[in-house]
C-alpha angles and dihedrals in degrees: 000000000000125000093258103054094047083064089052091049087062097050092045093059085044094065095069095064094030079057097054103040124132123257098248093041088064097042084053086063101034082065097031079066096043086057091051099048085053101042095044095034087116096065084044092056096047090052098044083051091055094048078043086064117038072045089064094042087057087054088245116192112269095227083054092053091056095057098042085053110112107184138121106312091040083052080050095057103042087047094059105040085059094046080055087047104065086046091064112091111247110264092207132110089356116149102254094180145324142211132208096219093172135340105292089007108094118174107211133191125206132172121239133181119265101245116228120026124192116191123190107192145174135261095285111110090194087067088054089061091036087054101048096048092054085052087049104053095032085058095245136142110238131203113197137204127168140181119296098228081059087048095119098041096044084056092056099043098044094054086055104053089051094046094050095047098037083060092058097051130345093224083082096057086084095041108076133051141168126200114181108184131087085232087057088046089058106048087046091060093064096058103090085147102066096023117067097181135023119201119192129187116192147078116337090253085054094060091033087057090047100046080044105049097041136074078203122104111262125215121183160059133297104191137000105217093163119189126205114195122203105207124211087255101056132138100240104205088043085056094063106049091060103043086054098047077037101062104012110043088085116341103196109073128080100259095065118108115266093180141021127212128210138191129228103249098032097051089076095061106033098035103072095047093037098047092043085054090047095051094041078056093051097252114157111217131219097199125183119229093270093056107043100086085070088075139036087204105055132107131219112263117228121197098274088059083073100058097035120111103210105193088195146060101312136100134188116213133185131188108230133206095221148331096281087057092055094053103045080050095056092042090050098038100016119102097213099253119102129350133164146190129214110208151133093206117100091201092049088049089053099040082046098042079053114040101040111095099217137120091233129031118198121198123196085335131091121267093233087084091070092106147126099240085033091055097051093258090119090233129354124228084205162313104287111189095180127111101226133078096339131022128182132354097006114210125151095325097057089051091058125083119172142219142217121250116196116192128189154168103225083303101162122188098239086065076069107053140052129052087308097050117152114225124246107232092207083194110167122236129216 
């Protein structure tokens, strides 16, 4: 047995007790951690400087080196998403439903947490924190691999986090792990037997591998190519507000915008000043022939440009005939992950709320806002575009699965069938 799946046995073991721990016990830890990360930010921050700067002697994107920044305003943030997470109630073992099925036989359903976690990020020290808090408070094991430019930070801040939560009780010791290498990746990937979900966060090849290459459920995202779509009755100023906070706020995360969408009769008054905002701001535009002449700058966009996800400061832009145009567009090009419209019509808000196949709509907001701690989850382990089991920003919710309780009085099944069977009432409870 190598020395990796021993490791997994164990957590595996854990996440019968992590399942089952109290409420309190959790949010004492939840806090125990938020004390740590500020008391030994100090150490954090000298270990995120050293992978910030191997990162810049490796010409790392700029917009890569931003995310992978832990400093004062990134501590800020996770403190505070944990500090909204033990004020969440606890999502387990909480009575979803139930089910009279006969006198003295009820069918209950409770929700429980998943088990095993493993999560495969990207370079951003901030979502190792985020993840294993969720794990934390939704009573889950979690197995943790970041990206390797964050390698030194994801060390410190991984120790950390175990320290502060193995003082508070020793049944967490088991509970958390961290592998950082792609030989570690691969051999995880065989265990279908101690991990129950794999998460991963990354391209659209690097989910693909992993769906590919492991018997074990996967829940993501592949890419973010998010649309904004400015309707003929939208307010313009307004517009523009959100395109710019859309595509420029932090560009490189998957919720920013990746392509804006513009009707016919509307181009002609919110191109000129928009465009003339985006470039001031250093945003290279993909214009489609119709929209071109708004810049001098532009480019004309080809089909890839579609279906690109930029992750900087680009942008792709096409002029549309109608509604029904924009959305066929975002359903052909679009990832699933976040769209918007920008409009003033309540008919056009509703066709395009229904008609448009994403995980979150947006309507006359950014789509930055599609977010875990945005969304009042208190933190998010990531985007999942499926349609099954989780969808979205998945917080707490989307880390819960449930199970089904029978109980009886002697009840037996034969008592049920024949020409003397006794009917099931199947009457709901509250």
């Amino acid at each position: 047995m190598s020395e990796l799946e021993e490791r997994l046995k164990k957590i595996k073991q854990a996440s019968v007790n992590c399942g089952n721990f109290p409420t309190s016990l959790k949010n004492k830890a939840l806090e125990a951690v938020a004390v740590a990360l500020e008391k030994n930010f100090a150490d954090i921050k000298k270990a995120n400087q050293q992978d910030l700067e191997e990162a810049e002697k490796c010409n790392l994107a700029q917009p890569l080196l931003k995310r992978l920044k832990f400093d004062e305003d990134k501590l800020h943030d996770v403190v505070s998403g944990i500090r909204g997470l033990i004020k969440l109630d606890d999502p387990v073992n909480q009575k979803l439903s139930a089910m009279l099925l006969d006198d003295g036989l009820t069918l209950i359903k409770v929700s429980v947490a998943i088990g095993v976690i493993g999560v495969i990020f990207e370079s951003r020290p901030d979502a190792l924190v985020q993840i294993a808090a969720l794990c934390i408070k939704s009573g889950n094991c979690a197995v943790l691999k970041g990206g390797s430019e964050a390698l030194h930070s994801n060390r410190k801040l991984f120790e950390v986090i175990k320290n502060a939560v193995s003082e508070v009780d020793a049944g967490f010791a088991d509970t958390l792990a961290l592998i950082e290498t792609r030989e570690d990746v691969s051999e995880l990937l065989q265990y279908n037997k101690y991990i129950n979900l794999i998460i991963p966060r990354g391209s659209n090849a690097f989910v693909q591998y992993i769906q590919k290459n492991s018997l074990i459920p996967v829940l993501g995202h592949a890419d973010g190519i998010c649309h904004l779509y400015i309707d003929k009755y939208a307010d313009v100023n307004k517009a523009k507000k959100v395109v710019v906070d859309a595509k420029t706020q932090y560009v490189s995360v998957c919720n920013a915008t990746e392509t804006l969408l513009v009707h016919k009769d509307i181009a002609e008054k919110v191109l000129p000043e928009l465009f003339a905002e985006l470039e001031a701001r250093k945003v290279k535009l993909h214009c489609c022939e119709r929209c071109t002449k708004y810049s001098v700058n532009a480019v004309v966009a080809t089909d890839e440009d579609w279906a690109t996800e930029y992750l900087d400061y680009e942008l792709s832009v096409k002029v549309v005939d109608s509604i029904e145009d924009a959305v066929s567009h975002i359903n052909t090009y679009g990832s699933g992950h976040t769209d918007g419209i920008i409009t003033e019509d309540a008919e056009c808000r509703k066709y395009f709320e229904a008609y448009v196949d994403t995980s979150s709509v947006v309507v006359n907001c950014s789509t930055r806002f599609a977010d875990g701690f945005r969304y009042g989850m208190g933190a998010e382990v990531g985007v999942s575009t499926n349609k099954y089991h989780a969808r979205g920003p998945v917080g707490l919710e989307g880390l819960i699965i449930y199970k089904y309780i029978l109980e009886g009085d002697g009840h037996i099944v034969a008592d049920y069938v024949g020409t003397n069977a006794k009917p099931y009432q199947h009457r709901k409870l509250s």
